[in-house]
Phi, psi and omega in degrees: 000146207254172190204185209278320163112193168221170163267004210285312204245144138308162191110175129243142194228099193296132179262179155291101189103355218151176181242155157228119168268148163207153209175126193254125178211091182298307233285302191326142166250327175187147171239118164281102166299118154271127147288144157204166201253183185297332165297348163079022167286140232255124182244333184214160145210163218211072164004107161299109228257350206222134184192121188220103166069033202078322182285134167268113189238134182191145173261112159290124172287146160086013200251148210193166190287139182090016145286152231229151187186117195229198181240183167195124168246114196268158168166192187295167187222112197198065169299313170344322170263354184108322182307096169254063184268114168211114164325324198274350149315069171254168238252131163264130169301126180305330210258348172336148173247340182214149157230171167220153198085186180210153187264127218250155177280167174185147152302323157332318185291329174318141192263327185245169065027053179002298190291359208275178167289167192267320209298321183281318162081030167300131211286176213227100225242036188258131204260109146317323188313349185279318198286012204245137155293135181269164195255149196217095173311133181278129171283158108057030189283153223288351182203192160243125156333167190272147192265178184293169167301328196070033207279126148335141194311305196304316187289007222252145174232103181244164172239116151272114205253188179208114184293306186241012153268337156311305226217353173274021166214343188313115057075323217232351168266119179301135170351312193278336190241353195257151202078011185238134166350316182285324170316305184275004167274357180300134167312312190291298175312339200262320185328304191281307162318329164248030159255327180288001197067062178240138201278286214235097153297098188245131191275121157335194176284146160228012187249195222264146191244183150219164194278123161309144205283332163284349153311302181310315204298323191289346227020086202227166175222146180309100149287335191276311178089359144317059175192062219283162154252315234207120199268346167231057177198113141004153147248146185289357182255040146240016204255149155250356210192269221223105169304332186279285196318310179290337171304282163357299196279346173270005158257347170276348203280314160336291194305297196341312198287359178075027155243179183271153178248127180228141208217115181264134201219138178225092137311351164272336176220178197238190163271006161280009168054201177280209186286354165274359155327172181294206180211120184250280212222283172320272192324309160321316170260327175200067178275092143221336188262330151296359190225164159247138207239173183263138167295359184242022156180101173302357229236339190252171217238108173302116212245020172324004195222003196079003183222021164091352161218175178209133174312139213238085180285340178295352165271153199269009169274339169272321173309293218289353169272306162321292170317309166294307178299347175288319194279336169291321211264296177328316201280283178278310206290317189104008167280142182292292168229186194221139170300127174251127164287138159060018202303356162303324195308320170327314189269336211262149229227169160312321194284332195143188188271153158189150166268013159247048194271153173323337185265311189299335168310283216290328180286326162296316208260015176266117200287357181252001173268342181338125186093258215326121228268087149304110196219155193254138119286109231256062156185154165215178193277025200246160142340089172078028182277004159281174158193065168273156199038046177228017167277182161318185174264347166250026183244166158241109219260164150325079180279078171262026150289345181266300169316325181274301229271331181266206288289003163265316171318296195280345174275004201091352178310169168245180214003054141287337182302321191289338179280309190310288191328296175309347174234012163281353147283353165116018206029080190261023169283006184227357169197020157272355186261001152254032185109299199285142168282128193329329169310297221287359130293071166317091179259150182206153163282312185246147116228195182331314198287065201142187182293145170261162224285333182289326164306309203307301176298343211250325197215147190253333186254115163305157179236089197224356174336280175003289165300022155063001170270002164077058154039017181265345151286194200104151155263150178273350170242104176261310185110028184244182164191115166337326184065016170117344162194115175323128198085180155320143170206159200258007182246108178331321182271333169276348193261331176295293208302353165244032159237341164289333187286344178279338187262349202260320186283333184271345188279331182284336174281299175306354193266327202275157188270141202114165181266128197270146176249185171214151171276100170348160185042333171298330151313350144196060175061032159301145198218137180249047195019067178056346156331074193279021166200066195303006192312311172279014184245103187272034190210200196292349186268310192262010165288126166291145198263101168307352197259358150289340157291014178239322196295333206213054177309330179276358175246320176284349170288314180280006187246309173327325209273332186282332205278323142324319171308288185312332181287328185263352159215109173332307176126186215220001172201056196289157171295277194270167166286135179240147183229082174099231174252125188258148162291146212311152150112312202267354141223184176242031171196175199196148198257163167183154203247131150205172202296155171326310182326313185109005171268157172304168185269136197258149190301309210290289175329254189338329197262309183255017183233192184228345172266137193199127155303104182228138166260136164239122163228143200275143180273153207287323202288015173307297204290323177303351185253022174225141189279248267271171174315140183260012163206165174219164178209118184245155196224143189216105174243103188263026173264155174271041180226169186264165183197129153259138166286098185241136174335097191317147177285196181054005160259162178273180201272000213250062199280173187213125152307135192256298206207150183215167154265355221243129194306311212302272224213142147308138146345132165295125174261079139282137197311133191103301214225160167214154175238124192276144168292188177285127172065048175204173145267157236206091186231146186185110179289163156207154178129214191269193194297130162304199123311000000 
């Protein structure tokens, strides 16, 4: 017989004697506990007996960890009002740590009667259950993750991958492994990653998702995973066995090599869509308190993300399942940090975005995320839904202002430079004046979301057909440009000027003040036939194509070289904002922008050139205590004419070249001056020597 149990823990919770369940539902009139056997035959159900404060709560006696399990929550049935209480539903506990099974489309899963008119709403009185992956009590895990390195902001290089488009063509992952958590546990894979200098592994979504039902119909499947149900499990299809386990050991395997593991995470929204969606697990259980609705027809679903619901974070039952499931992955799993998609949804109020909103708050100050690297994508698709340089002081944001000013620079746009300048300094117009240090700028060229950098050179037009949408998704402005001929192409003078344009932009990145990210495979040139939004292509468009480390070897070479720079001269990765020339004492470096000529830059330059200087020189009483160069000078000529550079004045003569973009020849030296090739770029120290 079952008993009243506490309400303390969300969840099941193995006891002494037994499990204790709770499932938080204000709405609810009584919550049905399911049993099922390994067979996933329905064997008990058992009322929850207890209700404190919303939560329904009972202690089973004789109950034990791997029991298979789901809810059924009875209550009013009022979609008009938001009220979706249907029994015949069952349900996954938000709160689960293992699930078993995959979630089958079915009309069953419908809360309502697909066919019916909308206006009627007819309930939908068909048992979901075969079509639902069942909640699975957790025992116990068997150890604490290896802890992590902890790399400092300033130091972070991080890379972004897709756990299974990262390792399913990849050579050196055995069959079995590859698209799986054990795939990013390869030895060969961890080898190469820390060979590139990469700090920070940041992971696409892993937790569990399901393939939209208009996927299914193309038959096409989510490769990206933006589409989460369920906020603390794994999904199994990274799995070969056992998903919890297997994470865990990719992520002790990540630490072993001495990076970080960072996990992009979706809190705004669920895979349950608007309101004509299924009924999984939220909408079930409590939506008026999981969603958010327009207040002037309680009955629809506010749509801030674009995907058709939006996380209703102003209840504090909702702050606190986001907090938890952070603090589970951080705590027990071992990831350092986490990406939030779309993350105003976080901040957001009846009102609007704030950076002091409650969630965003209890996620600064919370002592059990300590260490763990917050970072934003700072807009969604709502009313006032940018918000770049509007998080918190402990957050790090998304720059794609930074992303737009290099791929417009370097395609050549005019009156880019004052913007290109601000943000290879690190934008500090968008987050010093709160406090925050150039790390709190995340910069990229590329990610997941848009073209990949061989693309970004390669097309001027998506290619997104595949994805069965008449090529209207996607974004329409990249900022990209073909050189002349679309696609691959065969002609030798277009393929040099887009692998030199590919090296000016990543070299602009590793160069730049901020945390630089990188796109899997652009480091040798992966290409998505022009695909910019590749979410549905599970197959070879979305797989990284590994045969460009043999076709171009000499380019993932030239990236390592850059990745080195950084790592070996500070900088190029300062702690604080530096702004013109500081008095002796009051900083150790000191900044300066200037014209080809070799004069500082005049308002009319900024507006009109294409060329641009930038200096960091280290202050003298600096140098006896530093191994590094005591000045660096980067050359940026984004005209399709060669330009010489002259030297500022009052330095010695005595520059060593570092890095050049340009295939033909080096820059020409003459006292004083360089002469830059066309599209190309330039870094050259003086003092002592890096490492």
């Amino acid at each position: 017989m079952i008993q009243q149990g506490t309400p303390d823990r969300l969840g099941s919770l193995v006891e002494d004697g037994g499990v204790n369940f709770a499932l938080f539902s204000s709405g609810a009139e009584a919550v049905e506990l399911c049993l099922f056997d390994e067979n996933r035959q329905e064997t008990a159900r058992h009322f929850l007996p207890g209700h404190s404060d919303g939560v329904w709560h009972g202690f089973l006696p004789g109950c034990e960890a791997g029991q298979r399990y789901g809810y059924r929550v009875h209550g009013p049935w009022s979609p008009e009002k938001g009220l979706r209480f249907n029994a015949a539903k069952l349900l996954i506990d938000p709160y689960a740590r293992r699930l078993d099974g995959v979630f089958q489309w079915n009309p069953a899963v419908y809360d309502f009667i697909p066919d019916s008119k909308q206006e009627a709403w007819v309930r939908n009185p068909i048992d979901s259950a075969p079509f639902m992956p069942l909640g699975v009590v957790a025992g116990v895990l068997p150890s604490r993750p290896v802890p992590g390195p902890w790399i400092p902001w300033a130091e972070t290089i991080i890379y972004e991958a897709n756990v299974r488009g990262f390792t399913m063509r990849h050579p050196g992952v055995p069959e079995v492994d590859r698209g799986k958590f054990a795939g990013l546990s390869n030895g060969r894979i961890l080898e190469y990653l820390k060979a590139m200098g990469i700090t920070s592994v940041e992971l696409m979504p892993v937790h569990t998702f399901i393939d939209e039902s208009f996927l299914v119909e193309k038959g096409l499947r989510n490769l990206w995973g933006y589409n989460s149900i369920q906020f603390f499990t794994p999904d199994a299809r990274f799995a070969v066995a056992d998903p919890v386990a297997e994470f865990r050991e990719m992520v002790n395997a990540i630490h072993d090599a001495g990076m970080e593991v960072i996990l992009d995470v979706v809190y705004n929204h669920t895979a349950e869509g608007n309101e004509q969606g299924p009924t999984l697990s939220f909408r079930g259980i409590d939506s008026r308190v999981y969603y958010r609705f327009e207040p002037d027809e309680p009955g629809r679903q506010i749509n801030d993300t674009g995907c058709g619901n939006t996380l209703n974070t102003e209840h504090v039952r909702v702050q606190s399942l986001v907090l938890d499931s952070l603090v589970y992955w951080h705590r027990d799993m071992g990831v350092d940090g986490f990406r939030f998609d779309l993350a105003p949804v976080l901040g957001r109020t009846s009102e609007g975005f704030s950076p002091k909103h409650p969630l965003l708050v209890r996620l600064g100050i919370a002592p059990e995320l300590y260490r763990a690297k917050l970072i934003a994508e700072p807009w969604d698709t709502g009313p006032g839904g940018y918000q770049l340089g509007g998080f918190p002081i402990e957050w790090a944001e998304w720059n794609d202002r930074y992303r737009d000013a290099v791929r417009r620079y370097w395609r050549g746009d005019t009156g880019l430079t004052s913007e290109f300048a601000r943000r290879i300094h690190g934008s500090a117009d968008l987050f010093e004046s709160n406090g925050r240090e150039p790390s709190a700028s995340i910069n990229f060229v590329c990610s997941h979301d848009g073209f990949t950098l061989q693309d970004l050179v390669s097309f001027e037009e998506k290619n997104n057909l595949a994805n069965g949408e008449g090529n209207r998704d996607g974004h329409d402005h990249n900022f990209s440009s073909s050189y002349g001929a679309e696609g691959e192409a065969d002609d030798s003078g277009v393929n040099r000027i887009r692998r030199r344009q590919r090296l000016n932009m990543l070299a602009t990145l590793l160069f730049s003040q901020g945390t630089p990210m990188l796109l899997a495979g652009d480091e040798f040139g992966n290409s998505q036939g022009g695909n910019n939004n590749a979410y549905a292509q599970d197959n070879e468009t979305g797989w990284l194509d590994w045969r460009g480390l043999e076709q171009d070897p000499g380019f993932t070479d030239r990236v390592r070289e850059l990745v080195r720079l950084r790592r070996n001269l500070p900088l190029l990765r300062q702690a604080r904002y530096v702004h013109g020339r500081m008095p002796s004492g009051q900083g150790w470096c000191d900044i300066t922008w200037l014209h080809p000529d070799g004069r500082p830059m005049r308002q009319d330059d900024w507006e009109n050139g294409r060329q641009i200087s930038l200096f960091y020189t280290c202050h003298e009483e600096q140098h006896e205590y530093s191994s590094i160069s005591n000045a660096i000078a980067i050359l940026f000529n984004a005209s399709p004419e060669a330009v010489r550079f002259a030297l500022p004045a009052g330095l010695s003569s005595e520059w060593k070249l570092r890095f050049f973009s340009s295939e033909d020849s080096p820059p020409q030296y003459n006292p004083g001056q360089w002469e830059l090739g066309p599209r190309s770029m330039a870094l050259a120290t003086m003092g002592l020597d890096p490492d």
